[in-house]
N, CA, C and O atoms as a MOPAC input file, in Angstrom:
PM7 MOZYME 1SCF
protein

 N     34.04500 1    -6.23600 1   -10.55000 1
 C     33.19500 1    -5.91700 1    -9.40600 1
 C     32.08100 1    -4.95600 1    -9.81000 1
 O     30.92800 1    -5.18700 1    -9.44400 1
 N     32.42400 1    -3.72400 1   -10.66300 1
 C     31.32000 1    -3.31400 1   -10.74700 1
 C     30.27200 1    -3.69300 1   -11.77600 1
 O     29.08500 1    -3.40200 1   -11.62800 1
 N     30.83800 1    -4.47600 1   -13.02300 1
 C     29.81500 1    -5.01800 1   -13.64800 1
 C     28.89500 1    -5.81800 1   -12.82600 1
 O     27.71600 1    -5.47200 1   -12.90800 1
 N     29.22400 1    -7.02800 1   -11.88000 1
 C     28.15400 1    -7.54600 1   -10.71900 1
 C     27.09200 1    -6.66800 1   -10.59400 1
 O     25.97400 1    -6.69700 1   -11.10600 1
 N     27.77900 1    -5.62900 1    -9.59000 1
 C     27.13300 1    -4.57100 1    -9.19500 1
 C     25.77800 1    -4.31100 1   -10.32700 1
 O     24.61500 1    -4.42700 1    -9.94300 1
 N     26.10700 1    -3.98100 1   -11.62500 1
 C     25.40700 1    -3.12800 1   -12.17700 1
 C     24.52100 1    -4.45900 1   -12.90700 1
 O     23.61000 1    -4.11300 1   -13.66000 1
 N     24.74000 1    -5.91300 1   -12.72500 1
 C     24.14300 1    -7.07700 1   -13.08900 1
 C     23.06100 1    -6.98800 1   -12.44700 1
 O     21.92400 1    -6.89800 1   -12.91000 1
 N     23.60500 1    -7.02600 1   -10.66000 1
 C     22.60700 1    -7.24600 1    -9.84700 1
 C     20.80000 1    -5.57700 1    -9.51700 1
 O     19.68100 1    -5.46400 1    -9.01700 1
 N     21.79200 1    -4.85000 1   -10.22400 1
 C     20.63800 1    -3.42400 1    -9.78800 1
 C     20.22900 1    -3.68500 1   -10.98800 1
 O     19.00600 1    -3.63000 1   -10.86100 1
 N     20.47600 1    -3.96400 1   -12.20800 1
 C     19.32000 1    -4.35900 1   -13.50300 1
 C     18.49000 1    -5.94000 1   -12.98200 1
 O     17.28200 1    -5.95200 1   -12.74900 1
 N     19.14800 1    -6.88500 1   -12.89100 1
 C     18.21900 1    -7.97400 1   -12.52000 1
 C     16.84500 1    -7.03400 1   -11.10000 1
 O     15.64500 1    -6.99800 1   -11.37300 1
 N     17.25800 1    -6.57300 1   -10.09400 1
 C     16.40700 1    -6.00000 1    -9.19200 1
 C     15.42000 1    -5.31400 1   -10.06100 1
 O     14.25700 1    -5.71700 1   -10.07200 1
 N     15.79300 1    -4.30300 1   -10.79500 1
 C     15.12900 1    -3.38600 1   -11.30700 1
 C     14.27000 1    -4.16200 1   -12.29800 1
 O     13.11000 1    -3.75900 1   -12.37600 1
 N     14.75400 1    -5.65100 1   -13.41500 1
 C     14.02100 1    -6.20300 1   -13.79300 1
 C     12.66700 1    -6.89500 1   -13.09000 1
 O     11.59000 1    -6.82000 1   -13.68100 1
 N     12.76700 1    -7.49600 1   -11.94300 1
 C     11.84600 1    -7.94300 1   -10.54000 1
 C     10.97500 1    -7.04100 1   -10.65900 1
 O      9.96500 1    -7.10700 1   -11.36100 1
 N     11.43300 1    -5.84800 1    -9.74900 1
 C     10.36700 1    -4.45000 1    -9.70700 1
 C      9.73000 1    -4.21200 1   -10.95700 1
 O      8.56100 1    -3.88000 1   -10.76000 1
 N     10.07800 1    -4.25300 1   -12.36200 1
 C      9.35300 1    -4.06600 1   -13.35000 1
 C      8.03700 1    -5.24700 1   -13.48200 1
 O      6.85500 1    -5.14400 1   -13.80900 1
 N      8.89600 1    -6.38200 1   -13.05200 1
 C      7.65100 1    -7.05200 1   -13.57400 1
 C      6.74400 1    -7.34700 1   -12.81600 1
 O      5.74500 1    -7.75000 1   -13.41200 1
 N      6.65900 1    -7.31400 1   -11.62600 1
 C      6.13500 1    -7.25200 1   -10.38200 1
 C      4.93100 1    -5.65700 1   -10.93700 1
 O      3.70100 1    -5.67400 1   -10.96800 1
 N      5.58200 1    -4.82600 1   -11.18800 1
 C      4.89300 1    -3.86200 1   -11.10300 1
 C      3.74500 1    -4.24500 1   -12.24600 1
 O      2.56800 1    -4.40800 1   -11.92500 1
 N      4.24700 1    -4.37800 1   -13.69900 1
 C      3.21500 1    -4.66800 1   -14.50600 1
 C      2.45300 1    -6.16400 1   -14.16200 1
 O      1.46900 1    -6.50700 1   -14.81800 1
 N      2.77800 1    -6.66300 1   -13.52200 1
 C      1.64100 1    -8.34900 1   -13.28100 1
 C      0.65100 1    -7.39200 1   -12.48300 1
 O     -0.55300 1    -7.64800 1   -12.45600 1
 N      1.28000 1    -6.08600 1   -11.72000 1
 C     -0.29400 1    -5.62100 1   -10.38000 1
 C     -1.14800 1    -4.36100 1   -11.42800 1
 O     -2.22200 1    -3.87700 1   -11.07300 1
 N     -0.64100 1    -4.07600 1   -12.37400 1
 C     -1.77800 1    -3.55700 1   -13.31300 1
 C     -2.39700 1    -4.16000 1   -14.24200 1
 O     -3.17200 1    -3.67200 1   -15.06400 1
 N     -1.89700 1    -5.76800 1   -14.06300 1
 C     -2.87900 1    -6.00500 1   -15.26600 1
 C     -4.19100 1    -7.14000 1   -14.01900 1
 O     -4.94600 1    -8.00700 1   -14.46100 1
 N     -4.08000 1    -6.76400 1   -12.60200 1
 C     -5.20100 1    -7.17100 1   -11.92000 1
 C     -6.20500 1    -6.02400 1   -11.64800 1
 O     -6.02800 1    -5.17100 1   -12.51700 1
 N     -6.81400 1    -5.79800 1   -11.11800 1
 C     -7.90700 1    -5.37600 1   -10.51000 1
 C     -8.00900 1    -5.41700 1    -9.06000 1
 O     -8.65300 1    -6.28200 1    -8.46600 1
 N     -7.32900 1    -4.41800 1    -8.46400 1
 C     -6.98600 1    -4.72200 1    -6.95300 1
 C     -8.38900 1    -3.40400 1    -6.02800 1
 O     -8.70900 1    -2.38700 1    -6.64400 1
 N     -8.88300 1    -3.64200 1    -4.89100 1
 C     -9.55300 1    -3.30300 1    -3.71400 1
 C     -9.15700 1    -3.41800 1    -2.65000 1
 O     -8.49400 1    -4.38100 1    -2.26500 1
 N     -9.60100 1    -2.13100 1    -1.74000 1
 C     -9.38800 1    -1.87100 1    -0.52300 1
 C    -11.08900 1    -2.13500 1    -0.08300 1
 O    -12.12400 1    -1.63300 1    -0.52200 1
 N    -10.85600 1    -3.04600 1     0.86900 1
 C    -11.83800 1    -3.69200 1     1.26400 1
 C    -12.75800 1    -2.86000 1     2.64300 1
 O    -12.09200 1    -2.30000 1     3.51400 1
 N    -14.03300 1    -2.85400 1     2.70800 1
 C    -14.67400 1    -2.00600 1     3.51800 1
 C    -14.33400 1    -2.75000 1     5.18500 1
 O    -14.38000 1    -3.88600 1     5.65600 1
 N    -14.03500 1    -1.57200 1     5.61800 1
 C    -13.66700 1    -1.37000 1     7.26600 1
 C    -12.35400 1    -1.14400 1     7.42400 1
 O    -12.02900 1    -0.85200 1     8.57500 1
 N    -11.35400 1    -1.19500 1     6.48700 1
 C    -10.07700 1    -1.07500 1     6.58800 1
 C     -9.53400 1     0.29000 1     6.83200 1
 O    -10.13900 1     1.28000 1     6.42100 1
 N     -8.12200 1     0.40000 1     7.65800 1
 C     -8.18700 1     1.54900 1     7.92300 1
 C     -6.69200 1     1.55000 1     6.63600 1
 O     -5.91400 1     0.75800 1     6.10400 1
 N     -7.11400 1     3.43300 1     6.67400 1
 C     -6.32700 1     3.88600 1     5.44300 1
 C     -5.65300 1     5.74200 1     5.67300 1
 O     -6.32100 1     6.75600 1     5.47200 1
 N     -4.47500 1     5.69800 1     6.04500 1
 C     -4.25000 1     7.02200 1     6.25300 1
 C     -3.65000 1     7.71000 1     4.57400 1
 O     -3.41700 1     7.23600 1     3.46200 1
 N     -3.59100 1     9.17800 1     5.28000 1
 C     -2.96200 1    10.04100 1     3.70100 1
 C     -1.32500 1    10.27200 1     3.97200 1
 O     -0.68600 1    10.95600 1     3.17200 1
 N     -0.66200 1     9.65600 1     5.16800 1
 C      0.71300 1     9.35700 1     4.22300 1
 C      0.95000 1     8.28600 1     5.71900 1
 O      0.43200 1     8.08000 1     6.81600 1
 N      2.38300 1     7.70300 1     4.65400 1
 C      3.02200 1     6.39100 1     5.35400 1
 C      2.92600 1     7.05100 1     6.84200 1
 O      1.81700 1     6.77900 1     7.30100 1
 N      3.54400 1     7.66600 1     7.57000 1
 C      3.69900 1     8.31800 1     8.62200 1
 C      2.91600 1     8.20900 1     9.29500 1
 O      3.02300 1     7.54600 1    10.32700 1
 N      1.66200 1     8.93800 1     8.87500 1
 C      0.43600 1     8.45900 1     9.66400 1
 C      0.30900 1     7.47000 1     9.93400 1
 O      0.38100 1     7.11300 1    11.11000 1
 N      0.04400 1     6.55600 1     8.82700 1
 C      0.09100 1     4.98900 1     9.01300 1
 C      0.34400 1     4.36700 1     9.83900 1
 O     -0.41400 1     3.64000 1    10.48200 1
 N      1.94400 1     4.61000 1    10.03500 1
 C      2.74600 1     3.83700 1    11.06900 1
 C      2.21200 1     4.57200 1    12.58100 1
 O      1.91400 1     3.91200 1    13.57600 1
 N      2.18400 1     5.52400 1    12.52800 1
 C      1.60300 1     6.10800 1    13.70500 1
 C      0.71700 1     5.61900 1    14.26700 1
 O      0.77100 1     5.37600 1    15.47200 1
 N     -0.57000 1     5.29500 1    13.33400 1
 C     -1.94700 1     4.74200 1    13.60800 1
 C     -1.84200 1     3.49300 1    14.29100 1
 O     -2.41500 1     3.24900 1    15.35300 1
 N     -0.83800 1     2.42600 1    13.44600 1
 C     -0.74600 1     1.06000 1    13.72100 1
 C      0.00800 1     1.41800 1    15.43600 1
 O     -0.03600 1     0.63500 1    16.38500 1
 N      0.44800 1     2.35300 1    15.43800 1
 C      1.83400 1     2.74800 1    16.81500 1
 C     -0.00800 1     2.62200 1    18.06100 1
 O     -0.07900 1     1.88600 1    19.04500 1
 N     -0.84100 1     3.28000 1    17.70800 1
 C     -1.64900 1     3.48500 1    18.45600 1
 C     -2.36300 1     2.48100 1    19.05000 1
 O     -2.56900 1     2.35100 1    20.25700 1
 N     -2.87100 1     1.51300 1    17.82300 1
 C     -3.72700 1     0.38100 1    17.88800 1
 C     -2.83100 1    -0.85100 1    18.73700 1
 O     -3.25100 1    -1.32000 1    19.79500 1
 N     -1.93700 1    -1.15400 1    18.29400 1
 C     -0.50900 1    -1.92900 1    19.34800 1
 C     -0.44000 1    -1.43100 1    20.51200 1
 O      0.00300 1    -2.14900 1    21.40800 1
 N     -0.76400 1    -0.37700 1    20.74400 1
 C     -0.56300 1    -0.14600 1    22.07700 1
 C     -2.03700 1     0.17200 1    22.87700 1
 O     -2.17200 1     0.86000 1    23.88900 1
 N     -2.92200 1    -0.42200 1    22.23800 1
 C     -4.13300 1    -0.44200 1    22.75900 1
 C     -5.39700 1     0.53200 1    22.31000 1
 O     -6.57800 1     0.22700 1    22.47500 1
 N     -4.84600 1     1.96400 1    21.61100 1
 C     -5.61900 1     3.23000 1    21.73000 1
 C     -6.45300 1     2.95200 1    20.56700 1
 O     -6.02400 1     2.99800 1    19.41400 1
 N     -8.02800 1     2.57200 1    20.98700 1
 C     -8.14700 1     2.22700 1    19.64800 1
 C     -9.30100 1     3.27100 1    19.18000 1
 O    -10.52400 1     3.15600 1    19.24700 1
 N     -8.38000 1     4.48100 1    18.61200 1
 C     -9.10200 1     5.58900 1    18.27400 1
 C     -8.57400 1     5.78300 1    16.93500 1
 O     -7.79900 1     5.02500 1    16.35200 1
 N     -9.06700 1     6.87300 1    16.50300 1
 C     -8.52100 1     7.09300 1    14.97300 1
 C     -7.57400 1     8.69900 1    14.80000 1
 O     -8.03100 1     9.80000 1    15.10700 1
 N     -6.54200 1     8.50400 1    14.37800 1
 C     -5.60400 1    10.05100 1    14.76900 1
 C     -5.96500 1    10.62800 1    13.55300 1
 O     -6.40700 1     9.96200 1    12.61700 1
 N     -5.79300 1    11.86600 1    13.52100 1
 C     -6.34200 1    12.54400 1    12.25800 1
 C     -5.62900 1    12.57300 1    10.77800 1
 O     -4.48500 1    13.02700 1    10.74900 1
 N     -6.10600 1    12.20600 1     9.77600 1
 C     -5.74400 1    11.89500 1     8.62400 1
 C     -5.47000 1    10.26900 1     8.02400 1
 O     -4.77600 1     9.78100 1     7.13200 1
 N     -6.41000 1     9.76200 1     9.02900 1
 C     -6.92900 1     8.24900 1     9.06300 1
 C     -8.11400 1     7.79300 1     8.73900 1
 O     -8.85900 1     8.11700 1     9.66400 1
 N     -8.60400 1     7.31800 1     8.07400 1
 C    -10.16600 1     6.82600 1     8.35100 1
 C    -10.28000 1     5.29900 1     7.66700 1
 O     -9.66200 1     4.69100 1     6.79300 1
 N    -11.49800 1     4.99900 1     8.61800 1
 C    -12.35600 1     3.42500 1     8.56500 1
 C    -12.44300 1     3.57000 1     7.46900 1
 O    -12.77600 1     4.74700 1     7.32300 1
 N    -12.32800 1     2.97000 1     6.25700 1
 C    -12.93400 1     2.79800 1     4.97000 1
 C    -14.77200 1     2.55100 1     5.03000 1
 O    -14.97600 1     1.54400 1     5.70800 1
 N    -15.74400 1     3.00100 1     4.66500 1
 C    -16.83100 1     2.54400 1     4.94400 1
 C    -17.61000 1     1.81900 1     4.20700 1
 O    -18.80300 1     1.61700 1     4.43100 1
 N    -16.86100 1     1.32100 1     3.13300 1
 C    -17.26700 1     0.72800 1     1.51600 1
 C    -16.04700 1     0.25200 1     0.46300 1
 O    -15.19100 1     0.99300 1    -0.02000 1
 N    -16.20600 1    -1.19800 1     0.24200 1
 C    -15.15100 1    -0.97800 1    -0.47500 1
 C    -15.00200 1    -0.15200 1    -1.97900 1
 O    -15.96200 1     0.40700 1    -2.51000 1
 N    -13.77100 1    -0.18000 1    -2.49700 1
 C    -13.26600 1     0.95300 1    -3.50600 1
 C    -12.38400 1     0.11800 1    -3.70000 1
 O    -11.83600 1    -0.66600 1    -2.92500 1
 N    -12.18800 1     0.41400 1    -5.36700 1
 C    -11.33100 1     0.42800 1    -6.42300 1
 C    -10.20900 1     0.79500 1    -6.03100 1
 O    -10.39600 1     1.81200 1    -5.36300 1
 N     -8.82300 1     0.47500 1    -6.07400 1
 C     -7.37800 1     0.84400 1    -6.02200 1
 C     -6.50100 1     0.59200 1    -7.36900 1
 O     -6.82600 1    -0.25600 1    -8.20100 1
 N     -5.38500 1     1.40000 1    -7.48900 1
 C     -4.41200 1     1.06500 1    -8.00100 1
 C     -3.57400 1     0.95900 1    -7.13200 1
 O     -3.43900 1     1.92400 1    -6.38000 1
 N     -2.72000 1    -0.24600 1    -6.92900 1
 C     -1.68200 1    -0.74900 1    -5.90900 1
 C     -0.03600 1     0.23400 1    -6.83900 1
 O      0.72400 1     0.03000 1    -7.78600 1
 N     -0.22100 1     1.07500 1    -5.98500 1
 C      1.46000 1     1.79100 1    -6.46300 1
 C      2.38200 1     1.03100 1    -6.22900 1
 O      3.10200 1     0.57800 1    -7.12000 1
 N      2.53500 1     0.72300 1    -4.80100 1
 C      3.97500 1    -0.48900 1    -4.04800 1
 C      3.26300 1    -0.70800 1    -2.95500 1
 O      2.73500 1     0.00400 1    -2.10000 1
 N      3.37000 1    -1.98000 1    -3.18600 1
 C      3.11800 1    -2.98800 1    -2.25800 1
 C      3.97800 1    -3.94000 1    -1.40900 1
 O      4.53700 1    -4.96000 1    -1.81300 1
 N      3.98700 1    -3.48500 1    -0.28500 1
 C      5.10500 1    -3.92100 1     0.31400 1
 C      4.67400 1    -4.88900 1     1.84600 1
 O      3.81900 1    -4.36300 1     2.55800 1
 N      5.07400 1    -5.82300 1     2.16800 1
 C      4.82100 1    -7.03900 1     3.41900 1
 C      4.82200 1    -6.35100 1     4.58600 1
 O      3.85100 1    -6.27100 1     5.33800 1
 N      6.49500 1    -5.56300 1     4.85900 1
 C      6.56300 1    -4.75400 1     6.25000 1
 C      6.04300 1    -3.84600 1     6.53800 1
 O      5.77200 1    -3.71300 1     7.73200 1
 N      5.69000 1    -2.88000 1     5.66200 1
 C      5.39700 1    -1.55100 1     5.82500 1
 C      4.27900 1    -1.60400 1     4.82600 1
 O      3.90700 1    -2.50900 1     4.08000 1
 N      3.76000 1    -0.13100 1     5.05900 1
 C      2.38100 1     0.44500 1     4.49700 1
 C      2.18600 1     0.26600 1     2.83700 1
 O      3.21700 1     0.54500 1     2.22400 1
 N      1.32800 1    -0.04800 1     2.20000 1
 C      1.08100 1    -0.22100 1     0.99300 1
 C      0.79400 1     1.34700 1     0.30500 1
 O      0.01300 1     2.11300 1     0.87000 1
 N      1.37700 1     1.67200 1    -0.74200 1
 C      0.79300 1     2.68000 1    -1.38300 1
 C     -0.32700 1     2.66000 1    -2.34200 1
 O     -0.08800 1     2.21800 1    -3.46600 1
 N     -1.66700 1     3.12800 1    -2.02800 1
 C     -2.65500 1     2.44600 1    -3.18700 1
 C     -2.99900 1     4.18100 1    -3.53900 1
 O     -2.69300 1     5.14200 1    -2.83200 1
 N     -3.92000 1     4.19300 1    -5.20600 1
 C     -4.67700 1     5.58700 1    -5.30600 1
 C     -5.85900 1     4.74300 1    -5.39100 1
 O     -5.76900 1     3.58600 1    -5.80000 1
 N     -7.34100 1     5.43600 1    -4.90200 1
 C     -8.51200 1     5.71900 1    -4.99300 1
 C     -8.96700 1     6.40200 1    -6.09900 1
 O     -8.77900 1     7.58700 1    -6.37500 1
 N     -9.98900 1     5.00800 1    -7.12400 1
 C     -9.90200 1     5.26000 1    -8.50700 1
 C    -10.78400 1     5.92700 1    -8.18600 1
 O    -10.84700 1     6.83100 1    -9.01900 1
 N    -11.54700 1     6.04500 1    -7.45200 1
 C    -13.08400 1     7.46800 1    -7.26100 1
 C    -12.77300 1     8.55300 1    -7.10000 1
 O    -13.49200 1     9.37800 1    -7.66400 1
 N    -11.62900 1     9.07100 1    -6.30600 1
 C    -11.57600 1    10.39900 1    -6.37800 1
 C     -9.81100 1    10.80800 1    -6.46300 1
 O     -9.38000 1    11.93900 1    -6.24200 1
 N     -9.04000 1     9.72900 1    -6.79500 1
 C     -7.62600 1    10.06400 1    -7.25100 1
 C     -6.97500 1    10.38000 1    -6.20200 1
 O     -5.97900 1    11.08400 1    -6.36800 1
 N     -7.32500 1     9.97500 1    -4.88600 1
 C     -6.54700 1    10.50500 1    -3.49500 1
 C     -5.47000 1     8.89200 1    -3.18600 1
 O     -5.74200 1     7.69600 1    -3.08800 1
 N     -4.49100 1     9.52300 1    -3.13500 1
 C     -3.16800 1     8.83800 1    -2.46900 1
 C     -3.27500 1     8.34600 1    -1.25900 1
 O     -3.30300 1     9.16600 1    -0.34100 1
 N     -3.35600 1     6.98500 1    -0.95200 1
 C     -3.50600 1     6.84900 1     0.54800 1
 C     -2.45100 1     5.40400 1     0.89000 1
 O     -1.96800 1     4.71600 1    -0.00900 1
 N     -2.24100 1     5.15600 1     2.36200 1
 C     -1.33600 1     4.33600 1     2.48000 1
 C     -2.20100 1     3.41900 1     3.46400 1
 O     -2.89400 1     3.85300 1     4.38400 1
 N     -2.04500 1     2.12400 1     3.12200 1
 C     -2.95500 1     0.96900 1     4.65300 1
 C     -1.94800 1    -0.78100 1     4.18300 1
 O     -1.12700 1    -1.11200 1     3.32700 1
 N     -2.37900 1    -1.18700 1     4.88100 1
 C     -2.53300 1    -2.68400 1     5.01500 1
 C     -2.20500 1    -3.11300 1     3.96800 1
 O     -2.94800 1    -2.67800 1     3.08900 1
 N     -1.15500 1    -4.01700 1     3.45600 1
 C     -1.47200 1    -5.14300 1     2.03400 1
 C     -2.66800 1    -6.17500 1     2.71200 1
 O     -3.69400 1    -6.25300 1     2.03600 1
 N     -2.63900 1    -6.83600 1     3.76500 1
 C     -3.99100 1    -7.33400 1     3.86800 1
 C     -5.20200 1    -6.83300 1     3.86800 1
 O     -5.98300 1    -7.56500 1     4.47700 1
 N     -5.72100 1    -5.80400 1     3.39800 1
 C     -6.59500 1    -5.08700 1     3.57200 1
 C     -7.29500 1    -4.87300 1     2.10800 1
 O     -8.42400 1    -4.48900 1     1.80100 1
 N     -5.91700 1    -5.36700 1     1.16100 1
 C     -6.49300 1    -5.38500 1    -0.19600 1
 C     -6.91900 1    -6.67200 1    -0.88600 1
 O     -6.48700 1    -7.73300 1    -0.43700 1
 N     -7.62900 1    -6.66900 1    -1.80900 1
 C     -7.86500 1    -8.04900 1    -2.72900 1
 C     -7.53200 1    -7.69200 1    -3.74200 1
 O     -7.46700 1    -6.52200 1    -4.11800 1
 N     -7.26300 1    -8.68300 1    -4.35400 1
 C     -7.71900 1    -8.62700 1    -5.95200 1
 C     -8.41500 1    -9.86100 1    -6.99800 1
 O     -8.69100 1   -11.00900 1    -6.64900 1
 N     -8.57300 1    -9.36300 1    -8.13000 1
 C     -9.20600 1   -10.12300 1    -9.26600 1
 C     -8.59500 1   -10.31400 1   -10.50200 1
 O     -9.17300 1   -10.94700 1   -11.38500 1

């Protein structure tokens, strides 16, 4: 039983590895108008706002006004994407649809 165990968290951990190196060897962007907060929290908050109609911006959010360069940290379907901003090295969390790549 626990060899399984320890089969299945190396095969996972193999996934996540390679997953991770296929998204550095692209060229990924956060595309202009997208919104992008400075942590998950916010994020979810923001999206909490816009779902429910408020379509303002809570603080530690902003419209992207241009697109920018990213490194995709984790990228995830349900929840907030972690990207850094190769212009000024700031950590921010938004949308996987919000990004492209090349």
């Amino acid at each position: 039983m626990k060899l399984r165990k320890i089969c299945t968290a190396l095969s996972l951990f193999t996934i996540s590895l390679s997953t991770q190196l296929a998204n550095a060897q692209e060229k990924w962007y956060l595309e202009e108008g997208s919104v992008a907060c400075l942590t998950e929290e916010l994020y979810d908050t923001q999206l909490s706002y816009v779902s429910s109609g408020v379509n303002e911006l809570i603080d530690g959010c902003i419209i992207v006004g241009k697109e920018y360069q990213v490194i995709l940290v984790e990228s995830n379907a349900f929840s907030p994407s972690k990207i850094i901003v190769v212009e000024n090295k700031v950590t921010m969390w938004t949308d996987f649809s919000f990004l492209r790549s090349e």
